[in-house]
C-alpha positions, 0 to 999 in steps of 0.5 A, spaced: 337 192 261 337 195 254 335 201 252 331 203 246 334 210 242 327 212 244 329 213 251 336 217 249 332 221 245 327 222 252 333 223 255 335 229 251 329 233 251 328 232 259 336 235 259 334 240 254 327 243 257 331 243 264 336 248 262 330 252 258 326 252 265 332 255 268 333 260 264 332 267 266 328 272 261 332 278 259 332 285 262 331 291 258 331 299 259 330 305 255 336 309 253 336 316 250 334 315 244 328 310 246 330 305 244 331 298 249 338 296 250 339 289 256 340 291 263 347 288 264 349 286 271 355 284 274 355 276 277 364 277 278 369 281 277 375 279 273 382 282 275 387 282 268 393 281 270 397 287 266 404 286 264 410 290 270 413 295 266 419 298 270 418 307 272 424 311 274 424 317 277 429 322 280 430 326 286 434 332 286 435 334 293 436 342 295 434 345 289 440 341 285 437 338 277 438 331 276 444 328 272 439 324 268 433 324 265 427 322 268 423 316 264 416 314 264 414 308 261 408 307 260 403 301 256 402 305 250 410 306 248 411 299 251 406 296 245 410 301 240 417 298 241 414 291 241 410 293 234 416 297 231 420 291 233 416 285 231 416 289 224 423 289 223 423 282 225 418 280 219 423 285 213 425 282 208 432 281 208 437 282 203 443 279 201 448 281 196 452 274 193 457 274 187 456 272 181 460 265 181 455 264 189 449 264 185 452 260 178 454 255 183 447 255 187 444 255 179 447 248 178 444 245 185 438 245 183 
């Protein structure tokens, strides 16, 4: 059976007026400002898994004050240091070489 680019063609529409069939018109709602925004609604909820940063505490037992300082590590000072890091890693870095290094780097070329 051969079939014509006329039944592809049918094919394509019918898949098409299908999917807008099933569509769902959307919902609006007033805001303060009298102006209409679409009512979102929930369908699933979607847990991102964050990093683990590690938390330290100290516990001073009868009134005693802890040897070392307590840390909190927190997302804001971890993205700090890794920004801070990465930073670094893009600086230029500059090397002095002598006079006869660079002549004879001259002469490679």
């Amino acid at each position: 059976m051969k079939c014509s680019p006329l039944n592809y063609i049918a094919i394509v529409l019918l898949v098409y007026y299908l999917h807008v069939a099933d569509a769902v018109p959307t919902m609006y709602q007033k805001n303060s400002n009298h102006m209409l925004e679409p009512v979102l609604i929930p369908v699933s909820s979607t847990v991102i898994p964050l990093p683990v940063y590690k938390v330290g505490a100290v516990v001073a037992i009868k009134g005693d004050k802890p040897k070392e300082k307590a840390n909190l590590i927190t997302a804001a000072i971890a993205r700090k240091k890794l920004l801070e890091k990465e930073k670094k890693d893009r600086e230029a870095k500059i090397k002095p070489i002598s006079k006869e290094d660079f002549l004879l780097s001259k002469d490679l070329l």
